[in-house]
VONU-846199 format. One line per 10 residues: number of its first residue (from 1); their letters; for each residue x, y, z of C-alpha. Coordinates in steps of 0.001 Angstrom, whole numbers, plus 500000, padded with zeros to 6 digits. Last residue first. Example, Ala and Ser with C-alpha at 12.3 -4.5 7.8 and 13.67 -1.06 7.14 Angstrom:
2
2) sa) 513670,498940,507140  512300,495500,507800
***
This chain:
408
408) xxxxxxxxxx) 469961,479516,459798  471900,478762,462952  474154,475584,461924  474754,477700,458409  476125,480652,460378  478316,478643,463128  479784,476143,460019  481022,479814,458170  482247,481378,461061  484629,478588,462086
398) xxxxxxxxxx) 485782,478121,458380  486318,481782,458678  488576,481310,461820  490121,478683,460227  491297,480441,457434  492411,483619,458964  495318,481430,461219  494844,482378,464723  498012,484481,466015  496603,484360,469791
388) xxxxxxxxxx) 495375,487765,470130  493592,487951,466389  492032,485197,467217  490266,486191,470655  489546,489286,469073  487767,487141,466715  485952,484912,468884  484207,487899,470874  484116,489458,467621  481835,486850,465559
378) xxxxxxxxxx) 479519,486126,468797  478223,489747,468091  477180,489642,464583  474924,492207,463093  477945,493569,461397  481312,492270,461814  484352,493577,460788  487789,491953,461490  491463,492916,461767  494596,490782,461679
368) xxxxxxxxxx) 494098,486967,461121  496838,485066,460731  498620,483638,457704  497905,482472,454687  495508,484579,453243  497530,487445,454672  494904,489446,457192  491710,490654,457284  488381,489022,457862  484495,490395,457170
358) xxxxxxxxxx) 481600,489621,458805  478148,489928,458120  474474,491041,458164  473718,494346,456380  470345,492723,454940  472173,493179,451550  475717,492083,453163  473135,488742,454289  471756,488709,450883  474947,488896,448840
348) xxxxxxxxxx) 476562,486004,450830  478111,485893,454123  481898,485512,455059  483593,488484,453306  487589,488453,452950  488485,492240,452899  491654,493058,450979  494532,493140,452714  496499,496601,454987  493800,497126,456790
338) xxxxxxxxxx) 491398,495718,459549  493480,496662,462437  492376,494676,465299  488650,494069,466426  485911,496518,464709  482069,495617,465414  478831,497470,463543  476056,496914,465597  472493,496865,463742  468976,498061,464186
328) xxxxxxxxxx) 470273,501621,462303  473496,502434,463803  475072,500959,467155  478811,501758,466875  481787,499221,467930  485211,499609,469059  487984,496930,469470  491624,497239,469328  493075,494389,470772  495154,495139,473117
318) xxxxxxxxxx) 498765,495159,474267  499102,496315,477943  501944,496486,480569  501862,495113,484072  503991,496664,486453  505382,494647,489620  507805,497292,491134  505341,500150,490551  502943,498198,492810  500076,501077,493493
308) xxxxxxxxxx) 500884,503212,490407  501305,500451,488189  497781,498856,488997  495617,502002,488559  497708,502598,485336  496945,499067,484274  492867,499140,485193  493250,502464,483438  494379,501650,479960  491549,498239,480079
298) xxxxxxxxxx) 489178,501190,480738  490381,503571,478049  490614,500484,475641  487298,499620,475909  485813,502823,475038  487822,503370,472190  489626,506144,470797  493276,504147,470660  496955,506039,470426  499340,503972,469442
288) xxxxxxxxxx) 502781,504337,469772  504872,501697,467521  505960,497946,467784  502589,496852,466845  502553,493686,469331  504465,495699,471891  502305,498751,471729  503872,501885,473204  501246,504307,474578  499940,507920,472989
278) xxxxxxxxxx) 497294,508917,475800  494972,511399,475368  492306,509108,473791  492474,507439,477368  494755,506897,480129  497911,508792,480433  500778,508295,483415  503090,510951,485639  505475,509338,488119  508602,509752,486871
268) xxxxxxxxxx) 509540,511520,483645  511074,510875,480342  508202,509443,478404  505014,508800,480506  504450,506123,481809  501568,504254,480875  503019,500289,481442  503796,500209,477123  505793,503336,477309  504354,506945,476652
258) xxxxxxxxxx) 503333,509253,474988  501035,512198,474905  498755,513053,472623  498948,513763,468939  503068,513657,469694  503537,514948,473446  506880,514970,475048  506487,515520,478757  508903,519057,479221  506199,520938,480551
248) xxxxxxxxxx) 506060,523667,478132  502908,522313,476698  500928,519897,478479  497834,522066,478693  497376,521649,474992  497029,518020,475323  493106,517479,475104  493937,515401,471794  491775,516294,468696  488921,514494,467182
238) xxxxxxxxxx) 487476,513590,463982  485495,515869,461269  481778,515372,463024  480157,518839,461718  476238,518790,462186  473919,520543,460119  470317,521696,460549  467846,522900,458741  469926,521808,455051  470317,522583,451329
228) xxxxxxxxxx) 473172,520953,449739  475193,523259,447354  476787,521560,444534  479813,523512,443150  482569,520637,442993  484045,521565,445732  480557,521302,447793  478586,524117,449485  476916,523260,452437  473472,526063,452729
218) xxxxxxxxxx) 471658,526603,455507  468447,527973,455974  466501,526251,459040  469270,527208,461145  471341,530055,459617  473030,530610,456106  476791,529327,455059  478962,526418,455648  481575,527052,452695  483901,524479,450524
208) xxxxxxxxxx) 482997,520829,451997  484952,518274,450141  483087,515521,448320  484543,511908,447714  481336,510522,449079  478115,512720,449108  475492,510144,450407  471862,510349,450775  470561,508242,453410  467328,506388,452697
198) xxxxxxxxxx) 467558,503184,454815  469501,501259,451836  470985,503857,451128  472796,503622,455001  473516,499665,454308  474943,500526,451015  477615,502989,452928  477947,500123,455193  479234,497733,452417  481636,500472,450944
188) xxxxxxxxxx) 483166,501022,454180  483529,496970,454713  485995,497448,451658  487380,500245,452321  488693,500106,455772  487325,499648,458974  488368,502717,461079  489598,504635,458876  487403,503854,455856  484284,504909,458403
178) xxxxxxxxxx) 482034,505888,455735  483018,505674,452386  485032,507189,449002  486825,509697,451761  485816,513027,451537  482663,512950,453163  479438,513856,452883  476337,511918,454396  472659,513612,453302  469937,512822,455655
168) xxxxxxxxxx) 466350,513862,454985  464824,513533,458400  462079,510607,460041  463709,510534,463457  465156,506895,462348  466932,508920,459525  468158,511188,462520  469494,507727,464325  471216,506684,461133  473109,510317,460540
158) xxxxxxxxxx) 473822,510652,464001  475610,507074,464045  477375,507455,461021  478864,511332,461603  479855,510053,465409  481805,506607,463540  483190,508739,460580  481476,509769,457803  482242,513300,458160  479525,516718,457248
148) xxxxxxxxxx) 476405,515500,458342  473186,517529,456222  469714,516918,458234  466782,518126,456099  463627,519073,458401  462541,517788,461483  462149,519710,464522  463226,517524,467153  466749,517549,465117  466649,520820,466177
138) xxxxxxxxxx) 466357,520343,470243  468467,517064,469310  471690,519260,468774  471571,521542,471505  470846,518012,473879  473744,516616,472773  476102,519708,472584  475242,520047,476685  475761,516405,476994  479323,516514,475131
128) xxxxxxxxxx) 481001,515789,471825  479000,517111,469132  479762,519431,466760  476870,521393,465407  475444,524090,462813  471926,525156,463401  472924,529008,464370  476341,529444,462348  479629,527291,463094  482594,528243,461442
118) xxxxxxxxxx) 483785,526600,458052  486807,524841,459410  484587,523180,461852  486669,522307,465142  487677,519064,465613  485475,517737,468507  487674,517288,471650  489734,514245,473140  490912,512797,476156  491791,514636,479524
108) xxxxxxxxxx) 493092,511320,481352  496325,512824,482866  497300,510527,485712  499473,512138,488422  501564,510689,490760  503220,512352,493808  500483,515217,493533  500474,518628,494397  496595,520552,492727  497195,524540,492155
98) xxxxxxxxxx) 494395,526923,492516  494947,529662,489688  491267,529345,488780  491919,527533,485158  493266,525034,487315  497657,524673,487714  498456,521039,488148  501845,520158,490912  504644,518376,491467  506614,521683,491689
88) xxxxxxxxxx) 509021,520479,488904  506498,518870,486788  504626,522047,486622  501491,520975,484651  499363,524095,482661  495654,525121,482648  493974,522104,483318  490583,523096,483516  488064,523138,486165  483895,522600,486160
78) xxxxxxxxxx) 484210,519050,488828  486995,519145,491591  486074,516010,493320  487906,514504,496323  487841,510714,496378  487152,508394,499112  485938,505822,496829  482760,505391,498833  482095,509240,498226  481995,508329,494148
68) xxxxxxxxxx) 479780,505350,494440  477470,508011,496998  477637,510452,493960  476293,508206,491886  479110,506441,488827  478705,505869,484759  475847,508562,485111  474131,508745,481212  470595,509545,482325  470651,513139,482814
58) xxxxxxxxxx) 470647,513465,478576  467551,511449,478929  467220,507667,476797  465044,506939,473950  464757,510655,472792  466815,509417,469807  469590,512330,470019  469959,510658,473614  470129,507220,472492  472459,507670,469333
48) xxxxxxxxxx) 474886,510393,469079  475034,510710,472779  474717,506949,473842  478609,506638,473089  479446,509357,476023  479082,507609,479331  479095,510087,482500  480857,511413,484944  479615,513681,487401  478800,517246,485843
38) xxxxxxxxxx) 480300,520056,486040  482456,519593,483238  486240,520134,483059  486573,517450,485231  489470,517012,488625  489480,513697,490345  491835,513800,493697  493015,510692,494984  494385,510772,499309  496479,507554,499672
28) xxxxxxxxxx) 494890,504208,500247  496205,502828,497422  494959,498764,497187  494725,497519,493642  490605,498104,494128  491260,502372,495331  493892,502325,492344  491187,500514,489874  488642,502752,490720  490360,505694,490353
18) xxxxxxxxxx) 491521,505458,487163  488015,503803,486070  486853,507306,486345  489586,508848,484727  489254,507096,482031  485285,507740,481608  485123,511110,482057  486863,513106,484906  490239,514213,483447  493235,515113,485488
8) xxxxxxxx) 493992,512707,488053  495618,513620,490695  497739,511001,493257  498601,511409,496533  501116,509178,497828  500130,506536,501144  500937,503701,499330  500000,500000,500000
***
């Protein structure tokens, strides 16, 4: 046990799990949790689909009570910013000039919206946050024409649940399909036909020129010279690193900040990253990394929480990547890195029709590297479990194939 005081800087879902982990490895040292939001933490993924829905309320998102929070014996500094870190002093400087001493600090600040190029006139949104959640629904409410500008996993899932609103959605992006990074090409192209196929319009290859007008009257004006009418727009270009406040303090920070594969941070003792924010060393990959996923912000933490409490037993991480996005009545799975080979499809034309199916990547004679699976849960679990144990492709769509015939 330790009696050192640790900050940690960043109350969303990270830093959440930050603390729990060090109160369950056993630090009984003072923790203090500091959030740029007021509020308690609370679980972002429903934003761009249950809350924009109306099927679940924006104050219905908690990931921890208040009593939870007490029990862990934590002191909360909710509605402050990070302003600057003086290594040095051992200490965080809040955007009221308070400063926060720590032996170890955790910095679990994430990511922001990328900010719209094109500025942001009445009806135009980014949408990261409660408070831009329930902005953006109050004119979604309203129906209308819906243009999303990014086809990435936020611009996918609000485009799909404002189609389930009853809107006119029109996709662009500049990419030739939705979610390329994330799941490459070929699975793109089959979920751009799954979003026709429920009435989204899509502007692929397209570059936004001007965002012009004002809510109920705006105007997206293409490269090519098409303008797309629209009520409302929303802007879902990617995300930046919360890593600004970092500067000067001698941590070197890349797109986030790095560190080694036990989420240390380079050059320094006794500071760590969870999170999107954090850039950490992956042994399988043999590069920095960093991951926007749910699951690997948790799986992050439970090693931080670890390291800090039994620094001389640290456990490092190499994941699976995994991330998944609910849109339309169907859950679109990522495990590994599904790039790099062409996309081997297990499910014939009617099942990728239906937008039901999985599909492999890796050397056709080797292992398998990265899969997509749509409508098909029991597919990941066993293919992250593949993809972590060097499982030859073949077999594991062999696998696929005899578990999809013996349920038909």
């Amino acid at each position: 046990m330790t009696r050192r005081r640790v900050a940690v800087i960043g109350a969303a879902l990270g830093g959440l799990r930050t603390v729990q982990a060090l109160r369950a490895a056993g630090h009984d040292g003072e923790i203090v949790l500091v959030g740029a939001e007021p509020d308690l933490p609370y679980d972002r993924p429903p934003l761009s689909k249950a809350v924009l829905s109306g099927e679940r309320p924006a104050d219905d998102l908690g990931l921890a009570t208040a009593e939870e929070l007490a029990s862990l014996d934590t002191t909360l500094l909710l509605g402050r910013h990070a302003e600057r870190l003086d290594v040095a002093a051992g200490d965080v400087v809040l955007d009221s000039g308070d400063r926060v001493p720590f032996d170890d600090l955790v910095v679990a600040t994430g990511t922001r919206a990328r900010p719209s190029p094109w500025g942001l006139p009445p009806g135009a949104h980014l949408l990261r946050t409660r408070a831009d959640a329930v902005a953006l629904r109050s004119d979604l409410v309203r129906g209308g024409r819906l243009v999303v500008v990014g086809a990435g996993v936020v611009g996918c899932e609000v485009a799909a649940t404002a189609r389930t609103l009853g809107l006119e959605v029109t996709l662009v992006d500049p990419l030739e399909a939705p979610m390329v990074r994330v799941v490459g090409p070929g699975a793109g192209a089959m979920l751009a036909e799954m979003h026709r196929s429920h009435g989204v319009r899509t502007r692929f290859g397209a570059r936004v020129e001007q965002l012009e007008g004002t809510r109920g009257a705006l105007r997206v004006r293409l490269a090519d010279g098409e303008v797309l009418d629209a009520d409302t727009v929303v802007v879902g270009i990617g995300a930046e690193p919360n890593d600004g406040w970092l500067a000067g303090s001698g941590l070197e920070v890349r797109d986030g900040l790095v560190c080694d594969e036990f989420g240390r941070a380079s050059g320094v003792t006794g500071v760590y990253a969870v999170g999107d924010v954090a850039r950490w060393w992956h042994p399988r990959h043999q590069a920095h990394v960093r991951l926007e996923h749910w699951t690997n912000a948790g799986e992050q933490a439970a090693v931080v929480g670890h390291n800090i409490v039994h620094p001389d037993e640290p456990r490092s991480l190499a994941p699976v990547e995994y991330v998944w996005s609910d849109q339309f009545d169907r859950t679109v799975q990522v495990a590994g890195r599904p790039e790099g080979w062409p996309a081997e499809v297990v499910g014939d034309d009617e099942a990728v029709a239906t937008g039901r199916f999985t599909a492999l990547f890796g050397p056709p004679d080797g292992p398998l590297t990265g899969m997509v699976a749509v409508g098909s849960p029991r597919s990941t679990i066993a293919g992250r479990r593949a993809i972590a144990t060097g499982t030859p492709l073949r077999e594991v769509a062999d696998a696929i194939r005899v578990r999809t015939v013996a349920n038909r």
